[in-house]
N, C-alpha and C positions, 0 to 999 in steps of 0.2 A: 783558634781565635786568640789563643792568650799572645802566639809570637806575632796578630795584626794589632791587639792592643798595646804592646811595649811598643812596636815601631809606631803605633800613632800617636805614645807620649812622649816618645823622643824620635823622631824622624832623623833616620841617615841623609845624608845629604850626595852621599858618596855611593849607595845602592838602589836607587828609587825604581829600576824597572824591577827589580826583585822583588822590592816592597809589593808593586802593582803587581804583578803575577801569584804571589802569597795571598794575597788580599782577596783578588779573583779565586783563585783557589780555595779559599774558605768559605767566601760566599755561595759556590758553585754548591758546593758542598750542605749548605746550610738549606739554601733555597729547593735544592732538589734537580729542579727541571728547568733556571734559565737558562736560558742561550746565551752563549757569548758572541753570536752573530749580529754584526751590529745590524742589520738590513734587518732581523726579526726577532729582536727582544719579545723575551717570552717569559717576562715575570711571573715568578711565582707568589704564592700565597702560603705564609707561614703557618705553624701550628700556632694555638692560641699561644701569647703571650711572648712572640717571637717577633710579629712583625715589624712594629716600631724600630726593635736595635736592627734590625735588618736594611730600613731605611734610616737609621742615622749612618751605618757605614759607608753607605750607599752616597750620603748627602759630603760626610767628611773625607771618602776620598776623594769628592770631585777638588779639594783646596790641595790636595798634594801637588807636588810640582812636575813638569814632565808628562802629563798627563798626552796622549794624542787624541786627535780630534776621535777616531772612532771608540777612543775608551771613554770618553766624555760623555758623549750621545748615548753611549752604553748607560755609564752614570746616571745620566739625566733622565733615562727612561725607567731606569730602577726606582728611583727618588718619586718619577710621575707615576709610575703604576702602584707602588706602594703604596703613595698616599690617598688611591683609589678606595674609599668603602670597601671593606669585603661584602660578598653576596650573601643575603639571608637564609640562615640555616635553614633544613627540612623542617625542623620540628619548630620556626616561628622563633629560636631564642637568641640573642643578639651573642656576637662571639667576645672570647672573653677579651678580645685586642680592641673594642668600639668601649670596653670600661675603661682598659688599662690608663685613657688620654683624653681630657674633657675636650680635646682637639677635634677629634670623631665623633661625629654622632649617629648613634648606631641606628639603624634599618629593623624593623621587624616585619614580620607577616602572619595574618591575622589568622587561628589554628584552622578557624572555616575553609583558608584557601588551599590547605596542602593533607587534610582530613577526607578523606570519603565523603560525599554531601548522605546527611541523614533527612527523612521526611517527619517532620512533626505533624501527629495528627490535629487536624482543624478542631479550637478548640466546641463543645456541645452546645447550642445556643438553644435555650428554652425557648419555647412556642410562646405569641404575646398572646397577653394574656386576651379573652374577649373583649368584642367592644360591645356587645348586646346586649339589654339592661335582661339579666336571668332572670326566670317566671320566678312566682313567689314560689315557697319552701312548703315539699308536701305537707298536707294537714294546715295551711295556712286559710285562714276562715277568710268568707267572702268581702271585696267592703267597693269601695261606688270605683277604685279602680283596677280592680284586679276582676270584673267581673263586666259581663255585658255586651259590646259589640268590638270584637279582636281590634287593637290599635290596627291601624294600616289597612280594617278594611275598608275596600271604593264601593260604596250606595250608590242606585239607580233608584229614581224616586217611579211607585207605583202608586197610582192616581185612585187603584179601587179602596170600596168601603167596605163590600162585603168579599168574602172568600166561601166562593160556592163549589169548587170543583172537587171530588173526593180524590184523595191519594197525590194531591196537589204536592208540590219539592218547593219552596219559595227561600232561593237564597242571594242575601245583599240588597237589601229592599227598605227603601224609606216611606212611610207611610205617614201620611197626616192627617188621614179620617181616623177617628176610632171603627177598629176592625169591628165585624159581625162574623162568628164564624158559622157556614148552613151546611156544612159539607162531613162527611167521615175521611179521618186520617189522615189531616192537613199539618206539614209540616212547615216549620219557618225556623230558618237559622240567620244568623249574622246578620239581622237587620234591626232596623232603629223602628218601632213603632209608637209615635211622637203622644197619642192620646186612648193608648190602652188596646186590650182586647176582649170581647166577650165571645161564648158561645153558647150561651142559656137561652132557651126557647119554650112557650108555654109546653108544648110538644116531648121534648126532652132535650137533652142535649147533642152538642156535635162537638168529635175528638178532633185533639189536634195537640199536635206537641213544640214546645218553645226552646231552643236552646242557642246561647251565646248568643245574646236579643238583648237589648237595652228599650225600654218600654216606659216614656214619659221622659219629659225634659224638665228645664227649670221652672217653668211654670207649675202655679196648683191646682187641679182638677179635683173637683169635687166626685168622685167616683174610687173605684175599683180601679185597679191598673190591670191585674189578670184575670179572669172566671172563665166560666165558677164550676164548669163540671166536666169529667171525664178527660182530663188533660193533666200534660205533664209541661214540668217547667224546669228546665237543666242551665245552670250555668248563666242564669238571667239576672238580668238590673233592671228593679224599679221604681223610680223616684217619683215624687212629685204628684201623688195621690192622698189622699186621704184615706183611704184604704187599700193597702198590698196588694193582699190575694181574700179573693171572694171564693170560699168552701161549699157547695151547693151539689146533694147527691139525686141527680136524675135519674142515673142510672146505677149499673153495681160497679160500673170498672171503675178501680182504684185512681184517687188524686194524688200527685207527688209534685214534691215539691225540693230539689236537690240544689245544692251546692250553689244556692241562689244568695241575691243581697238584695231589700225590699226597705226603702227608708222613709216615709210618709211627709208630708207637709200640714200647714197647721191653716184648719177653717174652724171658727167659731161654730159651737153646737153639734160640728162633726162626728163626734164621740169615736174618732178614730181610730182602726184596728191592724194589725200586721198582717194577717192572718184571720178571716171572719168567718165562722161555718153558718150556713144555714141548716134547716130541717133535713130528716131526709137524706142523710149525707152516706155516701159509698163510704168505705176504706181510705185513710188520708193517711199519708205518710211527711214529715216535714224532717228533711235530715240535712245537716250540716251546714247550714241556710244562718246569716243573718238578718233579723228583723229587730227594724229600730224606729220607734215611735216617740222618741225622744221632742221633735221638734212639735209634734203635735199637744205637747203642754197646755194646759192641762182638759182641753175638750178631746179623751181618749179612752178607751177601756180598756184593752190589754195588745199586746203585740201578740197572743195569742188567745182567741177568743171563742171558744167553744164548748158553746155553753148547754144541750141538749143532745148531744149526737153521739151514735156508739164508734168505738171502734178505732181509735187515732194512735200513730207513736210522733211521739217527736224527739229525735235522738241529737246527739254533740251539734247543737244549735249555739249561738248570741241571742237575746231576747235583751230589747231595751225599751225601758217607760211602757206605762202603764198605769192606771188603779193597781191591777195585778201585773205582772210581768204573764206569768199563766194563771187565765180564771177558764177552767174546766167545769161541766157537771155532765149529770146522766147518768147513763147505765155502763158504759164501757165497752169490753175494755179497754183501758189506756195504757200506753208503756211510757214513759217519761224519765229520759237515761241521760247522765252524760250533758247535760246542759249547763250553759255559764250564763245565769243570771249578774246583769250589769249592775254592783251595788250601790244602792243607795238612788237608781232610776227608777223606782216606783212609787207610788202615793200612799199606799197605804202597807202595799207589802210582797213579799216575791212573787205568793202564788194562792190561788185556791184551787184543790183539787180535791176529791170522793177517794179517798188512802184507800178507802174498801174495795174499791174496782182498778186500783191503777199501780202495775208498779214502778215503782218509785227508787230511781238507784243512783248514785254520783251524781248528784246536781250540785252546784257549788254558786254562792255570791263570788266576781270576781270583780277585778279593774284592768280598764284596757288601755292600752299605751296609742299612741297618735297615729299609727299604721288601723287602729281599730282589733287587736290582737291581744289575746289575754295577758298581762301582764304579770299580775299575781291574783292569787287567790286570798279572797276577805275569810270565809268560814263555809262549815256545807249549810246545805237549806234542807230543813226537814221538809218530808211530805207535811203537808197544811194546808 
């Protein structure tokens, strides 16, 4: 190249097809693989940082003189293929002749296109969360909505008064007589029984068991809402009486009363009770049950009222309002465990009970939060 650059700064005028054959000779040389065939120019592609001087030789011989038309066209296709883009490297990075000249702008390819395709796994999508409002939280004590007839069950209203048939199944049932029960081992589930049920008979009694039953509406019924003997009460709500549950022992088979919620209404002279034993009374159990005679102020005597009868526990109960919250007497024995007296809900005072016949263990004054749920605890409550 050095003997094409002296003759390009001082050009003979006297040797020009020499000049051109040198010239060509150098470039042949340079570029590698053009052709000097003018029919199929076959421009090459420099190393980085060659191409430019490549095509300015290319552009500045075409002004020499003597040129012939097929060295021209040669020329002219040198100069147009040169100043073609080069094609974008394998590896995506622009060559170093697209820097060398803000003339070019260079071409890239994005590393995705010329990389092996990789699979990214999908990223984990947590599960949404529920939409279903969750039951209340075990050990969560009874209150007027977490208890009584399942949301979403569908009632068929049943027209009778009395339930006479023994070993009877009675479920989803609306009832607007107050029931009579004449029969042995009558069951009733999931139904609304609008004005109570009895099944005391001069005779003796007839069993029958209650569970997930809502028993009284918003009206106030001067009565009992459940009795009074040889029967069980699971999982029930009952409002709107003036007395709960009527205690009454005809027979020896045990009264229970579980995991109930019992809230009373208020009649003048009522002497209103949660829980009432009469004489006579079988084996009575009252566990985990609230009873609240709160609204029956102050014509009430205790939300738990048994006042003559042997034999009763009542364990991790709510007891509200009262003279007493529990007035006990008799012979016994009594087990009395584990209760949360609502404080500052009684007239005179938690409780009266015979310490001599009863034991007597964790029972606590507490305060209950808007759910109806112990809140905190005031202090314990001695037997008294």
């Amino acid at each position: 190249m050095t003997e094409i650059r002296s003759h390009r700064k001082t050009p003979s005028r006297q040797t020009p097809l020499r000049m051109a054959v040198a010239f060509l000779a150098a470039l042949t040389l340079a570029v590698g693989a053009i052709s000097l065939s003018v029919g199929s120019p076959a421009p090459a592609r420099m190393a980085d940082g060659t191409q430019l001087s490549v095509q300015q030789e290319c552009q500045l011989a075409l002004t020499y003189p003597n040129r012939t038309s097929a060295q021209k066209t040669w020329l002219r296709t040198c100069v147009s293929a040169l100043a073609t883009p080069p094609a974008p490297s394998p590896t995506g990075t622009p060559s170093a002749s697209a820097t060398a000249s803000p003339s070019v702008v260079p071409t890239t390819t994005s590393p995705s296109s010329t990389l092996p395709p990789t699979t990214t796994p999908a990223p984990t999508t947590p599960p949404p969360p529920p939409t279903t409002t969750p039951p209340p939280p075990p050990g969560a004590y009874p209150n007027a909505t977490n208890r009584g007839v399942p949301a979403g069950t569908v009632l068929t209203n049943d027209s009778r008064c009395v339930l006479a048939t023994a070993n009877e199944v009675i479920v989803g049932k609306h009832f607007t007589c107050r029931l009579s029960v004449s029969a042995s081992n009558v069951v009733i589930r999931n139904s609304q029984l609008d004005k109570g049920i009895n099944n005391w008979t001069s005779g003796g009694g007839h069993s029958f068991v209650l569970e997930d039953s809502t028993v009284g509406t918003t009206a106030c019924v001067g009565d009992f809402g459940v009795g009074a003997t040889d029967f069980v009460a699971r999982r029930v709500k009952v409002i709107g009486f003036s007395d709960g549950f009527r205690l009454s022992g005809r027979t020896t088979n045990p009264i229970v009363i579980d995991d109930s919620y019992a809230r009373t209404c208020h009649l003048s002279g009522a002497h209103s009770d949660g829980a009432q034993a009469d004489s006579n009374l079988a084996p009575v159990t009252i566990h985990h049950s609230t009873i609240d005679i709160r609204p029956s102020a102050t014509d009430w005597t205790a939300a738990i009222f048994y006042p003559a009868n042997p034999s009763m526990i009542a364990d991790d109960n709510i007891l509200a309002g009262g003279g007493y919250e529990l007035q006990i007497g008799g012979t016994g024995p009594f087990v009395i465990t584990n209760n949360k007296l609502v404080s500052g809900s009684w007239e005179y005072g938690p409780s009266t009970v015979p310490c001599g016949s009863t034991t007597w263990t964790n029972n606590t004054a507490v305060t209950l939060d808007a759910a109806g749920q112990p809140s905190s605890t005031v202090r314990a409550v001695a037997c008294g």
